[in-house]
DSSP file (Angstrom, degrees, kcal/mol; ACC not computed):
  #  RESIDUE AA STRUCTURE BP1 BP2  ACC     N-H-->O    O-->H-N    N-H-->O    O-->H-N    TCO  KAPPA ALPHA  PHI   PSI    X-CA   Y-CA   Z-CA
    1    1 A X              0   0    0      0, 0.0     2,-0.7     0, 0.0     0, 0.0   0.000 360.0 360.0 360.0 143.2    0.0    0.0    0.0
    2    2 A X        -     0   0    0      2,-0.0     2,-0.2     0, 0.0     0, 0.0  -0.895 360.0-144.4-129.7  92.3    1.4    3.1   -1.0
    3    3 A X        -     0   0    0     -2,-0.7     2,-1.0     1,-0.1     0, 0.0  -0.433  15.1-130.3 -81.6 121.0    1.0    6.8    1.5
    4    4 A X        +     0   0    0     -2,-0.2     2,-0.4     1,-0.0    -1,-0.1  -0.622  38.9 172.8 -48.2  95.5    0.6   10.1    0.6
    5    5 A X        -     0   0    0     -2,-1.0     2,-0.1     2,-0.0    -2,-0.0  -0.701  11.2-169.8-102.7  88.7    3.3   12.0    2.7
    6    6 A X        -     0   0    0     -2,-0.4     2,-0.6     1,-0.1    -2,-0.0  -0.384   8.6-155.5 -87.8 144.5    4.1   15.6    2.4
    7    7 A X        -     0   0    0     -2,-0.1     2,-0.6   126,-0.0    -1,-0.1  -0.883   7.7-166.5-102.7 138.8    6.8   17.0    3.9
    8    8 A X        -     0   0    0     -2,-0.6     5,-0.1   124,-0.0    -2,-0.0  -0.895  21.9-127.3-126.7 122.9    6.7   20.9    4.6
    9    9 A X     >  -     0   0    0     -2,-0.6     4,-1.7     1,-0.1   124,-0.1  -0.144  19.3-111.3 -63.7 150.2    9.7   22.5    5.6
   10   10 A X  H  > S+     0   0    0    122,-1.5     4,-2.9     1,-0.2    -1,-0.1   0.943 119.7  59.8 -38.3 -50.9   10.3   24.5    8.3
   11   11 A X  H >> S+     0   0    0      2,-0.2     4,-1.9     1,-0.2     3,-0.9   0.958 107.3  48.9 -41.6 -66.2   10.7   27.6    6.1
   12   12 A X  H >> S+     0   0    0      1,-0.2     4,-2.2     2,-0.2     3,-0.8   0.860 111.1  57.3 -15.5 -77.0    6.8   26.8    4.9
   13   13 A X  H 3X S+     0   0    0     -4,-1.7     4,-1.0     1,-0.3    -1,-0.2   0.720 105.1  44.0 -25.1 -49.5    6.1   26.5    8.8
   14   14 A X  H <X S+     0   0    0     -4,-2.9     4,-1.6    -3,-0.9    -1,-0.3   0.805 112.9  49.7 -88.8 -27.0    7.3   30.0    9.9
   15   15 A X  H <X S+     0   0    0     -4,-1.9     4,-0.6    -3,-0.8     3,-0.4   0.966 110.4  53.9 -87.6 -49.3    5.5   32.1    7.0
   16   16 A X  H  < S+     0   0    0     -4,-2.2    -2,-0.2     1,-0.2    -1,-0.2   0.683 109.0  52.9 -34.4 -25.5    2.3   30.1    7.9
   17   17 A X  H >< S+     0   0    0     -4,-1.0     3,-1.9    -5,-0.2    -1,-0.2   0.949 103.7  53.3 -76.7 -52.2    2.9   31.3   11.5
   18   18 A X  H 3< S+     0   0    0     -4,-1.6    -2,-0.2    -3,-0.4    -1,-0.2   0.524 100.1  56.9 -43.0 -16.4    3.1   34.6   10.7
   19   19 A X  T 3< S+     0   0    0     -4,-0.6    -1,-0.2     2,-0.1     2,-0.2   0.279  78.0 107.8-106.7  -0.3   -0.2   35.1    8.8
   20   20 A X  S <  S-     0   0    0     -3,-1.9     2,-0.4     1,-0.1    -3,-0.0  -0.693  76.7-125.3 -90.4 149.7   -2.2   33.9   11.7
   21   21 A X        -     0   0    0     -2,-0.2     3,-0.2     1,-0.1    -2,-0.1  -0.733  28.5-173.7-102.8 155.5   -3.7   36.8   12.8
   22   22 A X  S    S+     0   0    0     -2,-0.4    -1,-0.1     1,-0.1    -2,-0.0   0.620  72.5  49.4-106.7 -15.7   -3.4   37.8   16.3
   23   23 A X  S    S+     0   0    0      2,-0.1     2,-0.5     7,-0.0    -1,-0.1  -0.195  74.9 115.5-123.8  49.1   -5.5   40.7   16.8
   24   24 A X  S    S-     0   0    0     -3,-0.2    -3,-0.0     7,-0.1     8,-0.0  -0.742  78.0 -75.7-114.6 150.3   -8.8   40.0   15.5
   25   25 A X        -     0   0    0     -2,-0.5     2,-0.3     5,-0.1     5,-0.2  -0.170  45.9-151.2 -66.9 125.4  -12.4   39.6   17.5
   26   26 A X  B >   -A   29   0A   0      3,-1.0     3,-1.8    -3,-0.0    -1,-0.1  -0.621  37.4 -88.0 -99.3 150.9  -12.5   36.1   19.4
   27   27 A X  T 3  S+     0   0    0      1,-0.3     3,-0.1    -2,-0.3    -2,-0.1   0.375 129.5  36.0 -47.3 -25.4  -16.3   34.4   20.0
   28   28 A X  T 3  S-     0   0    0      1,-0.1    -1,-0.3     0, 0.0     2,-0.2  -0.192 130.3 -45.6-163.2  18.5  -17.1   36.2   23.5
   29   29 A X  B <  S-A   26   0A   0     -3,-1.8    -3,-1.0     4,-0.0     2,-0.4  -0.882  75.5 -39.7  85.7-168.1  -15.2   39.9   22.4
   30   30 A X    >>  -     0   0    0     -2,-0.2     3,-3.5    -5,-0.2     4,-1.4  -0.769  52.8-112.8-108.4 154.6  -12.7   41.6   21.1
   31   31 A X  H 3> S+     0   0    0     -2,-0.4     4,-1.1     1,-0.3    -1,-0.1   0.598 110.6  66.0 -66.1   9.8   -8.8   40.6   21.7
   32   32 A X  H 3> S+     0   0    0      2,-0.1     4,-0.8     3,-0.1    -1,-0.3   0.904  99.9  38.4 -91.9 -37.2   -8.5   43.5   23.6
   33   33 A X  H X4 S+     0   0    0     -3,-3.5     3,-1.2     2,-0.2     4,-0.5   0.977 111.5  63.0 -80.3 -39.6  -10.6   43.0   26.4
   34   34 A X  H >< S+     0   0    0     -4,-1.4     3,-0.8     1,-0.3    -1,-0.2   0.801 103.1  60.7 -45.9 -44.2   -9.2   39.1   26.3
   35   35 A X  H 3< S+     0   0    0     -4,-1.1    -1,-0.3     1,-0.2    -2,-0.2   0.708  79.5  77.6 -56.2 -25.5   -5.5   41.0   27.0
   36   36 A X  T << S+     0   0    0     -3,-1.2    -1,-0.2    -4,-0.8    -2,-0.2   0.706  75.6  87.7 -11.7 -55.7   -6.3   42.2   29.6
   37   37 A X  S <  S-     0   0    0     -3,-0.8     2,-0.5    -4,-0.5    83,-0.0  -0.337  93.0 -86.6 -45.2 138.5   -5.9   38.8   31.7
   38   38 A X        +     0   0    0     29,-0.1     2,-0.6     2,-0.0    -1,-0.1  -0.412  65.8 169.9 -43.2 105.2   -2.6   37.7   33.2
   39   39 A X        -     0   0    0     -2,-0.5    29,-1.0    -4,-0.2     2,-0.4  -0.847  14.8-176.8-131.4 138.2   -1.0   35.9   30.3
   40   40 A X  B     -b   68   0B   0     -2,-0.6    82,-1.5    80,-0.5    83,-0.4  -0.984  20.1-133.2-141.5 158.6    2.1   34.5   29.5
   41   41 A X        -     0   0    0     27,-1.4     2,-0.4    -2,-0.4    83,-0.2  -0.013  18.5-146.9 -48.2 174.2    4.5   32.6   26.9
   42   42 A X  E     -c  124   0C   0     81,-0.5    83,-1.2    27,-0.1     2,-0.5  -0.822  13.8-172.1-109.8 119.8    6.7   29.6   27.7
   43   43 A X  E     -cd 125  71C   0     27,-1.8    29,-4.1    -2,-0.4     2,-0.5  -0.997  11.2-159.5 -91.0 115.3   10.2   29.2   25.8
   44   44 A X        +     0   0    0     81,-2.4    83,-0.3    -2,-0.5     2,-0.2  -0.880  16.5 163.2-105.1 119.3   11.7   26.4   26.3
   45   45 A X        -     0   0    0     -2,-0.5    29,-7.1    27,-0.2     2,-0.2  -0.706  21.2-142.3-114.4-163.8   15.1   25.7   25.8
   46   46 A X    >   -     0   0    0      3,-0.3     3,-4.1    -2,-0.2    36,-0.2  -0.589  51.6 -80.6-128.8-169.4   18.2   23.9   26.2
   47   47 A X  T 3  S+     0   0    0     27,-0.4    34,-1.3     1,-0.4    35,-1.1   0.675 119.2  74.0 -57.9  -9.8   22.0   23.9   26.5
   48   48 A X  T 3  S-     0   0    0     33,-0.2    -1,-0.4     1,-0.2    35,-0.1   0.787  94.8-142.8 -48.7 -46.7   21.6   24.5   22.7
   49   49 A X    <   -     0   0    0     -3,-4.1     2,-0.4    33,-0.1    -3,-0.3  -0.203  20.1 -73.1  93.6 178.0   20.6   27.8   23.0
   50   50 A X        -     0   0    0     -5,-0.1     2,-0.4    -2,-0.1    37,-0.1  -0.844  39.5-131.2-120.8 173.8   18.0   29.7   20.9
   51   51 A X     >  -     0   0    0     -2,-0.4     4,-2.3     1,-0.1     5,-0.2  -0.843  28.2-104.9-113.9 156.6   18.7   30.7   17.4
   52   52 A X  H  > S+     0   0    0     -2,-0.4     4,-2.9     2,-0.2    -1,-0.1   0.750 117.7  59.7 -31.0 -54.6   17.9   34.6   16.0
   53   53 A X  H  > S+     0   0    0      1,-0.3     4,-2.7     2,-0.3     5,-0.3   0.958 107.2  36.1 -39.7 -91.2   14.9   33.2   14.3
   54   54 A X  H  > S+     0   0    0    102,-0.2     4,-1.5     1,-0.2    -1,-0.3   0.791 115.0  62.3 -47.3 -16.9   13.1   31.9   17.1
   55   55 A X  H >X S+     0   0    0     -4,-2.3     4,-1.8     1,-0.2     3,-0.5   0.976 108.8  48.2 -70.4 -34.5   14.4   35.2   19.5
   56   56 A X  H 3X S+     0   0    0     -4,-2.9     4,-1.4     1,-0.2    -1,-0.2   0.817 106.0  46.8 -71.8 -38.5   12.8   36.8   17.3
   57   57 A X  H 3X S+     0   0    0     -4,-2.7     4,-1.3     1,-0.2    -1,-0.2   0.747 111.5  62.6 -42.6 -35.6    9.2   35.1   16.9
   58   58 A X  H <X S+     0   0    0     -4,-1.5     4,-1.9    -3,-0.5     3,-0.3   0.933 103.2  39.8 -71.0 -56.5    9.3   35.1   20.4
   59   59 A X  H  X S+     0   0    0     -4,-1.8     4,-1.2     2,-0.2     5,-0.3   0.839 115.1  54.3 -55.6 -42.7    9.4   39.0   21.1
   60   60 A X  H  < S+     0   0    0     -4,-1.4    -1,-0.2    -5,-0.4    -2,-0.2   0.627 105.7  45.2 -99.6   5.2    7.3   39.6   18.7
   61   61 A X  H  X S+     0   0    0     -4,-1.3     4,-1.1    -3,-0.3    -2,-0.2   0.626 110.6  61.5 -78.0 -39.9    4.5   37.3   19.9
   62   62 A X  H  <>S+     0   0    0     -4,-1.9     5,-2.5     2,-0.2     4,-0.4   0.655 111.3  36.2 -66.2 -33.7    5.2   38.8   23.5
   63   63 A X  T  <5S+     0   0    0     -4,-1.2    -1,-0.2     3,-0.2    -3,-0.1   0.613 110.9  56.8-114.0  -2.3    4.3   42.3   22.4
   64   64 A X  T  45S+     0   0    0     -5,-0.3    -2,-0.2     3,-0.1    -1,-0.2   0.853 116.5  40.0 -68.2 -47.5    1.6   41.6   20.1
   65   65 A X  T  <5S-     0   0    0     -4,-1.1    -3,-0.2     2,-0.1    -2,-0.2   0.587 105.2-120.8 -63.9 -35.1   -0.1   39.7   23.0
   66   66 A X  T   5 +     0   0    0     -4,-0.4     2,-0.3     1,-0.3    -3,-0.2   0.940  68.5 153.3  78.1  59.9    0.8   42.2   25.9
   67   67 A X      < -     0   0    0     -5,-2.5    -1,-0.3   -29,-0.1   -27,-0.2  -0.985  46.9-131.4-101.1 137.8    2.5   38.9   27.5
   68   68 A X  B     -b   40   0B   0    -29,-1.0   -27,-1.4    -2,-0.3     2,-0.3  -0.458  24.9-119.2 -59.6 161.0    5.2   38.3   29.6
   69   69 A X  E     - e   0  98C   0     28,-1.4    30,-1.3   -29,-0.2     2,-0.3  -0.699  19.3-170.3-121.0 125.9    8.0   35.8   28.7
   70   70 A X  E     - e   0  99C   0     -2,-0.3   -27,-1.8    28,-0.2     2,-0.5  -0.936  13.9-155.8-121.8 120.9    8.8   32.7   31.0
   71   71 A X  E     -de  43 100C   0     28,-2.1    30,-1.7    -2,-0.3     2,-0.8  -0.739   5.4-158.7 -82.4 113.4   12.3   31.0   29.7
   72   72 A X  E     - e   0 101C   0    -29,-4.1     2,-1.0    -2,-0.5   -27,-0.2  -0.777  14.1-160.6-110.9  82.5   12.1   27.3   30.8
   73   73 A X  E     - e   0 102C   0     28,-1.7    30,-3.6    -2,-0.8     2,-0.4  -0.592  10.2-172.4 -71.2 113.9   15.8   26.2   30.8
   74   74 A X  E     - e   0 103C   0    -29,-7.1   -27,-0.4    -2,-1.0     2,-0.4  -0.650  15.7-151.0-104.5 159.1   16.6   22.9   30.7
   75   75 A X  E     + e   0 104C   0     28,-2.2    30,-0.7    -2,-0.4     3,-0.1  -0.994  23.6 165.5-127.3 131.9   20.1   21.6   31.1
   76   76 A X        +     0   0    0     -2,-0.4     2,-0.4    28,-0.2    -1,-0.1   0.396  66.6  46.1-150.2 -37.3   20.2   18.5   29.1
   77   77 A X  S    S-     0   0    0      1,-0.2    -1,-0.1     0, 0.0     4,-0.0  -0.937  75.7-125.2-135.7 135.3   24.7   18.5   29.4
   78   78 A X  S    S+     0   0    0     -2,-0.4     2,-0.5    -3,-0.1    -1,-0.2   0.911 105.1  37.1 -45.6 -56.6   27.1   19.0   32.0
   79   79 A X  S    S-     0   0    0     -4,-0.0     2,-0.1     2,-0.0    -1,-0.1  -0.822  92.7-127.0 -73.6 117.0   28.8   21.8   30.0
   80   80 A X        -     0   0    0     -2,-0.5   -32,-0.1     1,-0.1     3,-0.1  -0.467   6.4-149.3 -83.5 153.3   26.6   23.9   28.0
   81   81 A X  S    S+     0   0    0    -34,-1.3     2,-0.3     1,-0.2   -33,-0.2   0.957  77.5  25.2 -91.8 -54.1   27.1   24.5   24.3
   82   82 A X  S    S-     0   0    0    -35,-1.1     2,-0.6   -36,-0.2    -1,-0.2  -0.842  74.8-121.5-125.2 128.1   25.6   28.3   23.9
   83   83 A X    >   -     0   0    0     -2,-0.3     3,-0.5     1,-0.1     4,-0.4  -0.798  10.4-164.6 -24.6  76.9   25.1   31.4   26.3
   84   84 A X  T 3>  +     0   0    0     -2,-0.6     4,-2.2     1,-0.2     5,-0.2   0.458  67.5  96.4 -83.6  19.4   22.0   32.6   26.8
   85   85 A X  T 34 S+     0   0    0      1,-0.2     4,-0.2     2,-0.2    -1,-0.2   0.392  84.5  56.3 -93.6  20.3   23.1   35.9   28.4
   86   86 A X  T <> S+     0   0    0     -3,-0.5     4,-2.9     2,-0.2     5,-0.3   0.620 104.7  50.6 -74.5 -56.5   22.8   37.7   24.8
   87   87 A X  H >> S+     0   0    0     -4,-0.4     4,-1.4     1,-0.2     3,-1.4   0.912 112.0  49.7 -53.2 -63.6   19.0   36.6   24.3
   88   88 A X  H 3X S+     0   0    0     -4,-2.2     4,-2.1     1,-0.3     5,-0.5   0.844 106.2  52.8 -58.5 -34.1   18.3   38.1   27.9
   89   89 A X  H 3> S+     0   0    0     -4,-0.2     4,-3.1     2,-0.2    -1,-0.3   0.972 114.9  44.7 -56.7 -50.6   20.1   41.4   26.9
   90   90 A X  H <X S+     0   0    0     -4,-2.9     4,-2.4    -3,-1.4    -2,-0.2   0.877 108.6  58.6 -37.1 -44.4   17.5   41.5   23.6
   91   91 A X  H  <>S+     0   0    0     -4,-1.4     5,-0.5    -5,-0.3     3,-0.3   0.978 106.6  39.1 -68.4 -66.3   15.2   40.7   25.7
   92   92 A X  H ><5S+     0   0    0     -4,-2.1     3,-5.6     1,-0.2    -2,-0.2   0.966 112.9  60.5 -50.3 -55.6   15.7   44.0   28.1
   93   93 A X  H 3<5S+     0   0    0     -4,-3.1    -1,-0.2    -5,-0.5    -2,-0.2   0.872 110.2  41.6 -31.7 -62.4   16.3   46.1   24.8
   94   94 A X  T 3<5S-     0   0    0     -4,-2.4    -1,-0.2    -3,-0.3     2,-0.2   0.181 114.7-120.3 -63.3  12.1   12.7   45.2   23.6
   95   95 A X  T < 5 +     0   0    0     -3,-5.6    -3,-0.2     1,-0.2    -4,-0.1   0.129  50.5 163.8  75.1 -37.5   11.4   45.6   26.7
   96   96 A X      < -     0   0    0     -5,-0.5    -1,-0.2    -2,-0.2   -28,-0.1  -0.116  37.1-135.5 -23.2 109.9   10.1   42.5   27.4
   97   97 A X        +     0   0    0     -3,-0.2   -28,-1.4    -2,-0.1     2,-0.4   0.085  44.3 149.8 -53.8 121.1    9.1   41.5   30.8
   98   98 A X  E     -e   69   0C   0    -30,-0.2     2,-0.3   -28,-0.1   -28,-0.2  -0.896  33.0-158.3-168.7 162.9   10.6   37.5   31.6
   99   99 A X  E     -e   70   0C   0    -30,-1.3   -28,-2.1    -2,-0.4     2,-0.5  -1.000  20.7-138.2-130.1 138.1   11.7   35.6   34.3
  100  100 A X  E     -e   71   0C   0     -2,-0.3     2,-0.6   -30,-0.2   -28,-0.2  -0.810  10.5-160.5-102.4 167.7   14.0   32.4   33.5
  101  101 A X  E     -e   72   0C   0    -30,-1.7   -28,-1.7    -2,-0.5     2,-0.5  -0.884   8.5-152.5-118.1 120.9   13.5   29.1   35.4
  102  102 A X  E     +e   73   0C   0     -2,-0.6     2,-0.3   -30,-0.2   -28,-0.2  -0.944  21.6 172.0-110.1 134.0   16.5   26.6   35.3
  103  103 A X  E     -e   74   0C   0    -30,-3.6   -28,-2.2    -2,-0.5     2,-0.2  -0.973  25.7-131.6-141.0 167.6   15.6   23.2   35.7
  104  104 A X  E     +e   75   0C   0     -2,-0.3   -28,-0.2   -30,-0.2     6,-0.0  -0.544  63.0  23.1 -69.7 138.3   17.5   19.7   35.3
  105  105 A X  S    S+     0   0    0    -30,-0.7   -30,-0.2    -2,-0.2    -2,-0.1  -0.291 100.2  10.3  99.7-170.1   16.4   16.3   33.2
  106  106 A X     >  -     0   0    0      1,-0.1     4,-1.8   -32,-0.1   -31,-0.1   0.022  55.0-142.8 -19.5 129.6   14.2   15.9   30.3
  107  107 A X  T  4 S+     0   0    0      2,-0.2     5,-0.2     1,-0.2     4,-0.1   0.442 101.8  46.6-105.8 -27.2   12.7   18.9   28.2
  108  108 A X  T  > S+     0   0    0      2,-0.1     4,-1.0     3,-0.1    -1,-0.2   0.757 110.9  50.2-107.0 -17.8    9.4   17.6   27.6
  109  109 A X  H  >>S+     0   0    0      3,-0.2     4,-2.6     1,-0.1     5,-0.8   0.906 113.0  55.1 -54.2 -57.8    8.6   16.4   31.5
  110  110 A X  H  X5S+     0   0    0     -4,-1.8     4,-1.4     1,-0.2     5,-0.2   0.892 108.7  39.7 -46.3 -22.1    9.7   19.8   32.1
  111  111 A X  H  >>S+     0   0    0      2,-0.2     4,-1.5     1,-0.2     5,-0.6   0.915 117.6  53.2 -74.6 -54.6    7.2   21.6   29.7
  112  112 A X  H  X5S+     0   0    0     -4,-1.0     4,-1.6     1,-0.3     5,-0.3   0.897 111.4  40.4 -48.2 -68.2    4.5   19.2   30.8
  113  113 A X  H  X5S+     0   0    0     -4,-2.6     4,-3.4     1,-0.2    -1,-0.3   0.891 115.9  54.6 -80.6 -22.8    4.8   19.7   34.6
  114  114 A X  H ><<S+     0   0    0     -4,-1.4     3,-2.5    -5,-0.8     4,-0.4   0.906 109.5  44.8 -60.2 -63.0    5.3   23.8   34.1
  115  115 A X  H 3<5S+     0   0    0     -4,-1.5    -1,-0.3     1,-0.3     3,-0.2   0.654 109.1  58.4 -72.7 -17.1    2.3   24.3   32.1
  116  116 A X  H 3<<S+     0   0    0     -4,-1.6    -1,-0.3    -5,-0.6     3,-0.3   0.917 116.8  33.0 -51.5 -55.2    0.2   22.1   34.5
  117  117 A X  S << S+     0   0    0     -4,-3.4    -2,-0.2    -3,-2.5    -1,-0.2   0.475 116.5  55.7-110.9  39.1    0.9   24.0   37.1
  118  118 A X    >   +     0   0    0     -4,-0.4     3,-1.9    -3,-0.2    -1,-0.2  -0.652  59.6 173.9-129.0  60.7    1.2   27.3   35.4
  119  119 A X  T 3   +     0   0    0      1,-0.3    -2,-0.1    -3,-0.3    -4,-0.1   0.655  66.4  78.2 -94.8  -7.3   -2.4   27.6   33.6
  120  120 A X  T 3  S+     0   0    0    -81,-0.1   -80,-0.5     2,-0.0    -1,-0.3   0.919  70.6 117.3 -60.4 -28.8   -1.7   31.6   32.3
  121  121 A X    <   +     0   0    0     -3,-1.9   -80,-0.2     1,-0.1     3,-0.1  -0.272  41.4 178.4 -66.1 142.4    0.5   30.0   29.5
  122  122 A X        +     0   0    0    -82,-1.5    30,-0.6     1,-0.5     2,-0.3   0.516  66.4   2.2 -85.1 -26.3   -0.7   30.6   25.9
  123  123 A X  E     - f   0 152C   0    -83,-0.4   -81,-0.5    28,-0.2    -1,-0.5  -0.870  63.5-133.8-171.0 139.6    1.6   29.2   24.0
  124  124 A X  E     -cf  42 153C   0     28,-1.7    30,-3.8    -2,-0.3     2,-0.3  -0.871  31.3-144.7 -95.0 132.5    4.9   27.0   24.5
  125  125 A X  E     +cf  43 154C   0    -83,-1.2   -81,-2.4    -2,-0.3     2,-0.4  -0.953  21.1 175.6 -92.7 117.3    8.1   28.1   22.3
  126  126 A X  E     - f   0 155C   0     28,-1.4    30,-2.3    -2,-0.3     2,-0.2  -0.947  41.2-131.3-164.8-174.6   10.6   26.2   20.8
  127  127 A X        -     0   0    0     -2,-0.4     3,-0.1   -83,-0.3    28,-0.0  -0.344  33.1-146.6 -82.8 132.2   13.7   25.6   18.7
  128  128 A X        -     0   0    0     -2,-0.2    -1,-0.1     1,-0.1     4,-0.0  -0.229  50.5 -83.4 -77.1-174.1   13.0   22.2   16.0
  129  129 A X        -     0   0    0      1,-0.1    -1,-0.1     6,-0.1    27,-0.0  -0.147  49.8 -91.7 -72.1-168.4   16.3   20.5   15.7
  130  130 A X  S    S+     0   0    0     -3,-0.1    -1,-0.1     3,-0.0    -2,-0.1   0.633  99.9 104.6 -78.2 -29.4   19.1   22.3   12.7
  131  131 A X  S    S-     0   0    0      2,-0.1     4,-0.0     1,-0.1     3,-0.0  -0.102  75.4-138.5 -65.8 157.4   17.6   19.9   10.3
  132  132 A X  S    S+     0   0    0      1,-0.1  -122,-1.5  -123,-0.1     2,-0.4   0.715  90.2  49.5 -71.0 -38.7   15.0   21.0    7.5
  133  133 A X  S    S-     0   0    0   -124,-0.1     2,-0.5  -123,-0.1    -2,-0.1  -0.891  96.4-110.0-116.1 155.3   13.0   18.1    8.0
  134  134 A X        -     0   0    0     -2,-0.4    -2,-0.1     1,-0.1     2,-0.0  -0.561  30.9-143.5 -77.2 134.4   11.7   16.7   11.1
  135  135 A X     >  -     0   0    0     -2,-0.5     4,-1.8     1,-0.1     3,-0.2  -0.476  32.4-105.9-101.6 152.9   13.8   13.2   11.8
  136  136 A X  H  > S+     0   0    0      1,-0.2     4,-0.8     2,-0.2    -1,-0.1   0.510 116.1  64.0 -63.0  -2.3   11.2   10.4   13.5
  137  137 A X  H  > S+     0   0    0      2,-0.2     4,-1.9     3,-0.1    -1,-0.2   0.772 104.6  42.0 -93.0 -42.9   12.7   10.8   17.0
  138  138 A X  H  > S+     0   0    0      2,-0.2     4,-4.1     3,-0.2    -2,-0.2   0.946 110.7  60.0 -72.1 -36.1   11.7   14.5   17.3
  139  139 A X  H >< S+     0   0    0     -4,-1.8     3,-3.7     1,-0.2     4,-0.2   0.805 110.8  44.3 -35.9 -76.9    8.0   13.5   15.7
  140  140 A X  H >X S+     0   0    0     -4,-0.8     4,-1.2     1,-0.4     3,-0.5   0.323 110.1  52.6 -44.0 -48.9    7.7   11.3   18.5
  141  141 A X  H 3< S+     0   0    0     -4,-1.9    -1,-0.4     1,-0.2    -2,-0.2   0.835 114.3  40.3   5.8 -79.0    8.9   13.8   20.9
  142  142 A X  T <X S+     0   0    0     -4,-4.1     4,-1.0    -3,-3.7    -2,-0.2   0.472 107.6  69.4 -94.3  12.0    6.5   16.5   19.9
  143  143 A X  H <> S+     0   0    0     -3,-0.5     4,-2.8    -4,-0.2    -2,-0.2   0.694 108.1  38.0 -27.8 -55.5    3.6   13.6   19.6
  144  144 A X  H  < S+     0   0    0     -4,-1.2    -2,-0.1    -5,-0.2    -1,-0.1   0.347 115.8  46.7-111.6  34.4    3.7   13.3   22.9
  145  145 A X  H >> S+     0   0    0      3,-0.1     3,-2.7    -5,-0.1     4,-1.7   0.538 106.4  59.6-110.8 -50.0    4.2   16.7   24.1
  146  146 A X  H 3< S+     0   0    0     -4,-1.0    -2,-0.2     1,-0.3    -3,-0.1   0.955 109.4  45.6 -49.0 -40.6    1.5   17.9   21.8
  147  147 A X  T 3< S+     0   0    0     -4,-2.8    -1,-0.3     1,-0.2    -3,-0.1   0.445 112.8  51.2 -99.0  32.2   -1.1   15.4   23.8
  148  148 A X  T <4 S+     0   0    0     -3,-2.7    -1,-0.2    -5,-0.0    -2,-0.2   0.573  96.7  92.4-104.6 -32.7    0.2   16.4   27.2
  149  149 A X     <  -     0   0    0     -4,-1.7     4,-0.1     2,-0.1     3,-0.1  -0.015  48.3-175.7 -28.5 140.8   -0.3   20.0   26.5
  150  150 A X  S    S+     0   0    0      2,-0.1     2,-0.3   -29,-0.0    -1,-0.1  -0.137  80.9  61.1-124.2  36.7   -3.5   22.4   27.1
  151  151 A X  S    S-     0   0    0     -5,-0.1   -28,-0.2   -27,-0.0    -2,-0.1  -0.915 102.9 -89.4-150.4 160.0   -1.7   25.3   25.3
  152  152 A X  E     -f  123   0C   0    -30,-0.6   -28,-1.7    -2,-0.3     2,-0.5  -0.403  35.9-142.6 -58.0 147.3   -0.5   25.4   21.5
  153  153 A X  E     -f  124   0C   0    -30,-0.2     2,-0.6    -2,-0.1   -28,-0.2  -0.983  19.5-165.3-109.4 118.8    3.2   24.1   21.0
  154  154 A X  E     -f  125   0C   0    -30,-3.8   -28,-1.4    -2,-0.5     2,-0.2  -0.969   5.5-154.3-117.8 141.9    5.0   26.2   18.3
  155  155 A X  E      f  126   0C   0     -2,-0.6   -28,-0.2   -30,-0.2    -2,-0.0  -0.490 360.0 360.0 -78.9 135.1    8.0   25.1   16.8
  156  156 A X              0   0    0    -30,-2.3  -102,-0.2    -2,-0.2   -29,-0.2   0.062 360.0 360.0-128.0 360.0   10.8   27.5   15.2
């Protein structure tokens, strides 16, 4: 038996994000009285670091919402690869309110237990692997983050 499978690249991914619109009247008002509310993002990363791309979705989802920023750092390697004290300097330029959280182990327990007990997040951020396409070890990955979730996952 022979399956239809498209692949869409990441590139594909990120102009399709952009076009959703963010400020348009939701079922019960307009997204202005809905800002209002205490709301915030989740990024998560790791000893990887984040790349321009995603700092940049990030910020500009953050002020687009009127959210504040919580940075979920996981440390995945004794030594860490990447800095992150350049994003947080962006971060202050732009204004943008965040607090980071360091935590230890596994990157998708961590997401899971924050946003459980954190029910203001709106959305979880985070970086896909270097690759164009997603290899079957990350599906699987964000399979089972996506059905532990009660917030959108987006991927950069």
């Amino acid at each position: 038996m022979k399956t239809n499978s498209r692949k869409i690249s990441k590139k594909k991914v990120a102009e399709l994000l952009t076009e959703i619109p963010l400020n348009e009247d939701i079922e019960s008002g307009t997204s202005n009285e809905f800002l209002d509310e205490h709301r915030r993002v989740l990024l998560a990363i790791t000893d990887d670091g984040i790349d321009s791309k995603t700092l940049s979705y990030t910020v500009t989802l953050c002020k687009r919402i009127k959210a504040e920023l919580d940075i979920l750092y996981v440390k995945t390697t004794p030594a860490p690869k990447n800095s992150i004290e350049d994003f947080m300097l962006k971060l202050m330029e732009e204004g943008v309110f965040y607090r980071l959280l360091a935590k230890s182990g596994h990157l998708k327990h961590e997401i899971i237990s924050y946003t459980e007990s954190n029910r203001e997040i709106l959305y979880v951020i985070m970086n896909s692997s270097d690759n164009s396409e997603v290899s079957p070890k990350e599906k699987t990955f964000l399979s089972g983050l996506l059905r532990n979730l009660n917030c959108p996952l987006v991927v950069i």
